[in-house]
MARSEMI-103186 format. One line per 10 residues: number of its first residue (from 0); their letters; for each residue x, y, z of N, C-alpha, C. Coordinates in nm, 2 decimals, padded with zeros to 4 digits, always signed. Layout:
# MARSEMI-103186
NUM = A = X:Y:Z:X:Y:Z:X:Y:Z  ...
***
This chain:
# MARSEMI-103186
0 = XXXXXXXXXX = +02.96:+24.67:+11.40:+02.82:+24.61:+11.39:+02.76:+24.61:+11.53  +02.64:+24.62:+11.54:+02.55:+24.64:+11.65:+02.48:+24.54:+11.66  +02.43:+24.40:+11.79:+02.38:+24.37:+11.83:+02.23:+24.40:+11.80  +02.14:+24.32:+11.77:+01.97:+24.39:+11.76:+01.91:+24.26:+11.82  +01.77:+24.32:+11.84:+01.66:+24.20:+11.89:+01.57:+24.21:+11.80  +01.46:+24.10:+11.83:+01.36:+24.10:+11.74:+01.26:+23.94:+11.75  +01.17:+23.94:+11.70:+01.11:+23.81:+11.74:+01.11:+23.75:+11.55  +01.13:+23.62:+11.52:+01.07:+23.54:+11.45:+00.94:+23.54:+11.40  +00.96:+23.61:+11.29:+00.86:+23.63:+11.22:+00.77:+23.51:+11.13  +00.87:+23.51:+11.05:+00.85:+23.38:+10.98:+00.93:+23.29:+10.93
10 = XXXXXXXXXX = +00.91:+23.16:+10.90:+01.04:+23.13:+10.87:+00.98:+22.95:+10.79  +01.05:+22.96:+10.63:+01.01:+22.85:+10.56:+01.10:+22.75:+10.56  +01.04:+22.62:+10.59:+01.13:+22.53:+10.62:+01.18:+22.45:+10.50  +01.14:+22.49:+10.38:+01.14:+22.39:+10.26:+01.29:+22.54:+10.18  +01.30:+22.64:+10.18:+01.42:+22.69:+10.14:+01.50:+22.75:+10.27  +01.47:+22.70:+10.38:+01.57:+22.76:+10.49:+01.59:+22.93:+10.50  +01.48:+23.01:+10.46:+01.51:+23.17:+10.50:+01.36:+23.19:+10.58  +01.38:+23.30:+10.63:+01.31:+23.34:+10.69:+01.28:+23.51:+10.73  +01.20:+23.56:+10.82:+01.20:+23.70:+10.82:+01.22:+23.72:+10.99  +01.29:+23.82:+11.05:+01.27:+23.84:+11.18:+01.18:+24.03:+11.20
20 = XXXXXXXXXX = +01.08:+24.01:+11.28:+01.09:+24.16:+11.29:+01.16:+24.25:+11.43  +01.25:+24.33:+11.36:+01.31:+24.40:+11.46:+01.23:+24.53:+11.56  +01.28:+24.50:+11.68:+01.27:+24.57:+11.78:+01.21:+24.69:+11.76  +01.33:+24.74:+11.70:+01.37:+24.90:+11.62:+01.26:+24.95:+11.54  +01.18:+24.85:+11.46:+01.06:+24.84:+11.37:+01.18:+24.81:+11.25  +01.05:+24.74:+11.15:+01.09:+24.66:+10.97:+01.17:+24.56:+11.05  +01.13:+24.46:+10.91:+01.19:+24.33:+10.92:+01.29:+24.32:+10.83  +01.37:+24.25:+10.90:+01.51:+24.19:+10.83:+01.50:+24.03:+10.80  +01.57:+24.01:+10.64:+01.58:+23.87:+10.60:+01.69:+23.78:+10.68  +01.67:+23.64:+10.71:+01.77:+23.60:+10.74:+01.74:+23.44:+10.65
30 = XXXXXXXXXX = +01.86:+23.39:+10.69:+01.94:+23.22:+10.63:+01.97:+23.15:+10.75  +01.88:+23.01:+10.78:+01.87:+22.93:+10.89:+02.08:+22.93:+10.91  +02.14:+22.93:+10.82:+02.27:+22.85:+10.83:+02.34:+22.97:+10.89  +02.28:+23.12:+10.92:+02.32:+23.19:+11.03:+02.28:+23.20:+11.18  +02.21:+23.10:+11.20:+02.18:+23.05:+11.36:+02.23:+23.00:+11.42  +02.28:+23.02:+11.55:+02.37:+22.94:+11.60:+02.29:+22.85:+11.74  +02.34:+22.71:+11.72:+02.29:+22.61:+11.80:+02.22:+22.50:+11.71  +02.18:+22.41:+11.75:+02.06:+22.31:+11.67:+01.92:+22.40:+11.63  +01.87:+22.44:+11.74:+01.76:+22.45:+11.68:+01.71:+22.53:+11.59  +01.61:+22.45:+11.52:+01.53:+22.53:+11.39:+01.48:+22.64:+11.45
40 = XXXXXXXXXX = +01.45:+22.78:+11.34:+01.40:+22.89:+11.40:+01.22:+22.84:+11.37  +01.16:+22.88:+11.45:+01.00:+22.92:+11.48:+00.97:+23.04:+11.54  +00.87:+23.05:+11.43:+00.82:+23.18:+11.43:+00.75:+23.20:+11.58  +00.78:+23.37:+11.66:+00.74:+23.34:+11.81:+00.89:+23.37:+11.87  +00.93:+23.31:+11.81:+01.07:+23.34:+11.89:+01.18:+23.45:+11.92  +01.23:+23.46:+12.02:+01.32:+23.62:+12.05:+01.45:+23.54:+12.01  +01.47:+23.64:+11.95:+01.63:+23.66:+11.86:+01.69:+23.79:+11.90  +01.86:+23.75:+11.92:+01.96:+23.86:+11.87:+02.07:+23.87:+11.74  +02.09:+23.94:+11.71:+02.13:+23.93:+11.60:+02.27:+24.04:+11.57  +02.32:+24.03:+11.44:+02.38:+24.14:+11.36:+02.28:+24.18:+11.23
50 = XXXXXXXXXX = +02.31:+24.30:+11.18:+02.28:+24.36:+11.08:+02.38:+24.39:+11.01  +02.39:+24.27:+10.91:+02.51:+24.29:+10.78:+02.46:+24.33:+10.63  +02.53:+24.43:+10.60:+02.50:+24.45:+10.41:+02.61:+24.47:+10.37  +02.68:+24.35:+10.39:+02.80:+24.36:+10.29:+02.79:+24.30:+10.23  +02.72:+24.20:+10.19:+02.70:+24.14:+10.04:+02.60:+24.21:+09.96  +02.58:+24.36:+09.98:+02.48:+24.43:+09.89:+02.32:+24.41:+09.90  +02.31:+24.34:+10.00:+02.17:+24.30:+10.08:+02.14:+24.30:+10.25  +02.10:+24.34:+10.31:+02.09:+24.34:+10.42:+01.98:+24.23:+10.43  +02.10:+24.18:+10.59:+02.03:+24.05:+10.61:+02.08:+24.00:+10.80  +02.05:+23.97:+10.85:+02.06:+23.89:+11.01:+02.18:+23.79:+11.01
60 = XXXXXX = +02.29:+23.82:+11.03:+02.34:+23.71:+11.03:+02.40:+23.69:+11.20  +02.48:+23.60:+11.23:+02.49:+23.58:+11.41:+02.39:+23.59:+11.47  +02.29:+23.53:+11.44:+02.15:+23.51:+11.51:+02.19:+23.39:+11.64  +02.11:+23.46:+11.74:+02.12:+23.35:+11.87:+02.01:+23.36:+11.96  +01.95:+23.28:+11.99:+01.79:+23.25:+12.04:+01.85:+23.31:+12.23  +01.77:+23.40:+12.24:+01.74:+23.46:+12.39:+01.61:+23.43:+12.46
***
């Protein structure tokens, strides 16, 4: 798995997902409970990430605010 960037796209605070758009172009889904540290994500923000589709969905997970 590859490292990626991208900024915080969106992100809803009442079901905890959100969207990041990557670097590379398209956006990928992500789940706040793959962020690591306290803080909540906001939209605006630079992210790195993994790109996982092993559960049959591609999604951001190991997100870490840069």
């Amino acid at each position: 798995m590859i490292s990626q960037t991208g900024i915080i796209r969106s992100f809803n605070t009442q079901d905890k997902t959100g969207l990041i758009t990557c670097d590379l172009g398209g956006d990928i889904r992500f789940d706040a409970a793959n962020v690591s540290g306290a803080c909540q994500p906001v939209s605006g923000s630079l992210v790195e990430f993994i790109m996982d589709d092993s559960a049959n969905k591609l999604q951001a997970v190991k997100i870490r605010f840069i």
